[in-house]
C-alpha positions in Angstrom: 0.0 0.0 0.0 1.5 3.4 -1.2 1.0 6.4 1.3 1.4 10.1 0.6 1.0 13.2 2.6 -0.5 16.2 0.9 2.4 18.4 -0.1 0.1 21.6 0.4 -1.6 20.5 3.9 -0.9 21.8 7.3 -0.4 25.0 8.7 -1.0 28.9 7.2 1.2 31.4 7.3 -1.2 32.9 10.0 -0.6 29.3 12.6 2.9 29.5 11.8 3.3 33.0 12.9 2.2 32.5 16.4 3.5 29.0 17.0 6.9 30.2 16.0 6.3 33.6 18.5 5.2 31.2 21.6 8.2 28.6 20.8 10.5 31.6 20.8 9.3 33.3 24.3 9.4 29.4 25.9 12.5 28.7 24.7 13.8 32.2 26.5 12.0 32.1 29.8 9.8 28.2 29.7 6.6 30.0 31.0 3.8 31.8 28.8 0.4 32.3 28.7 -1.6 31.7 25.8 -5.5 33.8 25.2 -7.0 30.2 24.1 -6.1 27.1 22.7 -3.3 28.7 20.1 -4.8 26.4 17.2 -7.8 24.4 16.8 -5.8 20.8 17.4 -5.6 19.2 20.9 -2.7 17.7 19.7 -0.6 20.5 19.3 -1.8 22.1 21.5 -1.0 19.4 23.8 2.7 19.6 23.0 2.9 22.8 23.5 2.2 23.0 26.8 4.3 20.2 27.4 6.7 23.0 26.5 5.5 25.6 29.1 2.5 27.1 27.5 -0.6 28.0 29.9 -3.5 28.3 28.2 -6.3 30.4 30.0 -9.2 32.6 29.4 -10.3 35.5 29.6 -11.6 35.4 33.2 -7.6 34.5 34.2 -6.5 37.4 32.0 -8.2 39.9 34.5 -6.3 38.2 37.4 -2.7 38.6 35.9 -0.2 41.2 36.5 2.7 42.2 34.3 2.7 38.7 33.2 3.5 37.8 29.4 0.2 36.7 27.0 0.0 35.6 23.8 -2.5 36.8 21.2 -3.1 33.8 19.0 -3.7 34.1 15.1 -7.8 34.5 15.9 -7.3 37.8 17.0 -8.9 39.5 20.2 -11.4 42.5 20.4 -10.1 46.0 21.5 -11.8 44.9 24.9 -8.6 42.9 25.9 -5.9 45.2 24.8 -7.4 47.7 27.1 -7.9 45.1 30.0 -4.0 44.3 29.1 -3.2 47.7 29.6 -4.9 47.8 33.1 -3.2 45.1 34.3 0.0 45.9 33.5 0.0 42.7 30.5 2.2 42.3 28.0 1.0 41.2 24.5 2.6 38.9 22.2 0.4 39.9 19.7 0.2 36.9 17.1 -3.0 37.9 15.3 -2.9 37.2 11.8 -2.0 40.0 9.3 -5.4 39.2 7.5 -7.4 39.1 10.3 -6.0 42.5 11.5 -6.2 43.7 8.0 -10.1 42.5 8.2 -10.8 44.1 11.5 -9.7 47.4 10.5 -12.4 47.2 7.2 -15.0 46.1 9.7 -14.4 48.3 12.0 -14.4 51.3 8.8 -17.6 49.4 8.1 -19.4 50.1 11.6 -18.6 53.3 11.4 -19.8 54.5 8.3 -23.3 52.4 9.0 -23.4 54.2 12.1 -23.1 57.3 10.0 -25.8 56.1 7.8 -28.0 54.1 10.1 -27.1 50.8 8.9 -26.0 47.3 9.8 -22.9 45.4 9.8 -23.5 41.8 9.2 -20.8 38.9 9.8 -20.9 35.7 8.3 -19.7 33.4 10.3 -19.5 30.9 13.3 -20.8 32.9 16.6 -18.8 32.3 19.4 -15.6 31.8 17.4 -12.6 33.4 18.3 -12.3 35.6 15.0 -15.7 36.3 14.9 -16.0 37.7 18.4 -12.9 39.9 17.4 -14.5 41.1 14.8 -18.3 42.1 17.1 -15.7 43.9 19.0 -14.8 46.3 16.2 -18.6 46.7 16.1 -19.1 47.6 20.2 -20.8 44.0 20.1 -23.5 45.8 17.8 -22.6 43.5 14.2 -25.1 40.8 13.4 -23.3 37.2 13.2 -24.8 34.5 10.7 -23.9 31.7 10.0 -26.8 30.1 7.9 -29.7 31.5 5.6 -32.6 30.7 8.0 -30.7 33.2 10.0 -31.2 36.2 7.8 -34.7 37.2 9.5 -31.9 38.9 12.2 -31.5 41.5 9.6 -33.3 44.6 9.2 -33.6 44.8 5.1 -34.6 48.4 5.3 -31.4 50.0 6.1 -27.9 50.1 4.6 -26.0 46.6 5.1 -22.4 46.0 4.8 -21.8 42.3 4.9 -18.2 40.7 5.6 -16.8 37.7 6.0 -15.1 35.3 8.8 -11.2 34.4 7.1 -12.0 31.0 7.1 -15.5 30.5 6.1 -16.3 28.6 2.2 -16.6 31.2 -0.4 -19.3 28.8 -1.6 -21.5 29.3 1.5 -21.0 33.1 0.9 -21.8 33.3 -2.5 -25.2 31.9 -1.6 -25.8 33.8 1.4 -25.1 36.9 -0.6 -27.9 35.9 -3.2 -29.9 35.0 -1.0 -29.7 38.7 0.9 -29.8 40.5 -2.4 -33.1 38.3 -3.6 -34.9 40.4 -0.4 -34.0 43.8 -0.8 -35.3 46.0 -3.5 -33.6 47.7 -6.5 -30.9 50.3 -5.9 -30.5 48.9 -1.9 -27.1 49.9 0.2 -26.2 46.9 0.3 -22.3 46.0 0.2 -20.6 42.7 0.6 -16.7 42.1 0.6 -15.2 38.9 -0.3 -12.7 38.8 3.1 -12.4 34.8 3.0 -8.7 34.3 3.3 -7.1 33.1 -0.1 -5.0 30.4 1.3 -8.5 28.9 2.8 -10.2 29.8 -0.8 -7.5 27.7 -2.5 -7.3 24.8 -0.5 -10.2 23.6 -1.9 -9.3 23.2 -5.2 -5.6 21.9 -4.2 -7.8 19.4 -2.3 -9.8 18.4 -4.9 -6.8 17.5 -6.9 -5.2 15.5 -4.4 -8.3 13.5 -3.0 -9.0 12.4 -7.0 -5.6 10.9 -7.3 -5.7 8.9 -4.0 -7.8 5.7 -3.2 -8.8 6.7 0.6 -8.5 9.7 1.7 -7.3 10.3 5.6 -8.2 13.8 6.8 -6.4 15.3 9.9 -8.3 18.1 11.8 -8.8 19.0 15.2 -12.9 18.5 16.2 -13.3 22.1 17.2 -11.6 23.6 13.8 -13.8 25.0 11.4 -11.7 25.2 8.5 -11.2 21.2 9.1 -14.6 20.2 9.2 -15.5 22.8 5.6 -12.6 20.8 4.3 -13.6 17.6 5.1 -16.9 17.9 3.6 -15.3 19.4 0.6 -13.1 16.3 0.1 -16.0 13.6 0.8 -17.9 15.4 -1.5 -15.1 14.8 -4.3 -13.6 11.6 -2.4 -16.4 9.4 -1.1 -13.7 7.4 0.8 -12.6 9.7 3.1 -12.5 10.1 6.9 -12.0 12.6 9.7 -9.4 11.7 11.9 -7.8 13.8 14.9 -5.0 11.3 15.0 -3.7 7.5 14.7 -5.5 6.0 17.2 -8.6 6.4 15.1 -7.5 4.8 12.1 -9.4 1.4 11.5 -8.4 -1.3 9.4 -11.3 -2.0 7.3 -10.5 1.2 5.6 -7.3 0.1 3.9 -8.5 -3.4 2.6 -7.4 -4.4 -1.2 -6.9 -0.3 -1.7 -3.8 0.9 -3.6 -2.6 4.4 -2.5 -3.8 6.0 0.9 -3.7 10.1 1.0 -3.3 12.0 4.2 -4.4 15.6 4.6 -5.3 17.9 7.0 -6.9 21.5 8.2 -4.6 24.8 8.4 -4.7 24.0 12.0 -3.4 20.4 11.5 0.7 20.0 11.9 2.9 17.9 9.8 4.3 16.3 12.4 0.7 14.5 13.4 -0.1 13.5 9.8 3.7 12.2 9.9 2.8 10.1 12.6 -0.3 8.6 11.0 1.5 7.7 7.9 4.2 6.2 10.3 1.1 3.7 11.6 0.1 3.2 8.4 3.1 1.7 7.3 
């Protein structure tokens, strides 16, 4: 049996960023905290702490003093740099340089609806760490979607600028926009920007490639990442043999019966090193 790891999977320049930052600041002084899990993979996350990492929320950031945090790739809303500030923090500031370059259009975007008595409208996953960033650049006042039979939230009458959560399928936005735009009448303010980061947009068609050429397809993503469970789909959907693993203990044998050429994969939160070690089992 012939197993190949997808040259394109693993981590964006985004994960890399901050991994690389906390690594740094552990290997100076062994001790930092970490604003959330620093990537959406247990496993990883797991080793990093091994390493010194403390990863706490944002309840235990109000209780530090002049201690060291890290900002993961996410982002964080202006709420905890001032509650930083207070406490005498200081940031590691890993957010990613789209994220931060989205934040600053939303936050452009609020403004100007404020000025005009519109709405800011987020597509995306409530609760997640980017998208609560993002309601932050809002004063908590943007409204988050995340499906169609959502859209009800939205007051059609006024001015709507609609943006998007970095890792979200342009598919699903595409749709969403039509669906908005079949509601509102001719001539309507209505704006929406295409902020889907392009490494996301790409995979999918990088994907596609790889899950045709392989016999099963083994997926690597942590359960609470986003971008690995949009992927996943995306490569069933092409690959009807493939399955979502967050590591080699949950490969099963049945899988791999009279099949040729096994590719591994994985999320943007998903390190080498772990779909390394599945090929290693596999072998």
């Amino acid at each position: 049996m012939n197993v190949v790891i997808d040259d394109n999977a693993g981590y964006c320049f985004g994960v890399v960023k901050a991994i690389g930052a906390a690594e740094d600041e552990l290997r100076r002084s062994g001790r930092l905290y970490c604003l959330g899990d620093i990537v959406h993979n247990s496993a990883e996350v797991e080793r990093l702490k091994s390493l010194g990492l403390d990863v706490i929320d944002h309840e235990k950031l109000g209780q530090l003093n002049g201690d060291k945090v890290l900002i993961r790739a996410h982002g964080e809303p202006p709420s905890t740099y001032a509650l930083a500030a207070q406490r005498g923090i200081e940031l590691i500031d890993a957010t990613c340089p789209i994220v931060l370059a989205l934040q600053e259009r939303v936050r452009q975007g609020y403004e100007e609806m404020r000025r005009k008595g519109g709405q800011v409208v987020i597509f995306g996953k409530p609760g997640h760490a980017e998208v609560i960033g993002l309601e932050g650049q809002c004063r908590g006042q943007a409204i988050v979607v995340s499906h169609a039979d959502e859209l009800d939230n939205i007051d059609m009458r006024c001015p709507i600028r609609l943006f998007s959560q970095t890792t979200k399928s342009r598919e699903e936005l595409r749709r969403l926009i039509e669906n908005i735009q079949s509601r509102l009448p001719d001539g309507h303010d209505f704006v929406a920007y295409d902020t889907i980061c392009r490494r996301v947009a790409g995979r999918a068609q990088e994907l596609e490639r790889f899950a045709r050429s392989v016999d099963v397809l083994l997926f690597v993503a942590g359960n609470n990442s986003s971008n690995g469970r949009y992927l996943f789909e995306y490569c069933r959907s092409v690959q009807p043999h493939t399955h979502l693993i967050a590591d080699a203990s949950q490969l099963c044998a049945q899988w791999f019966e009279g099949v040729g050429t096994v590719g591994i994969s994985g999320a943007t939160s998903t390190p080498r090193w772990l779909m390394e070690d599945v090929k290693k089992h596999l072998l």
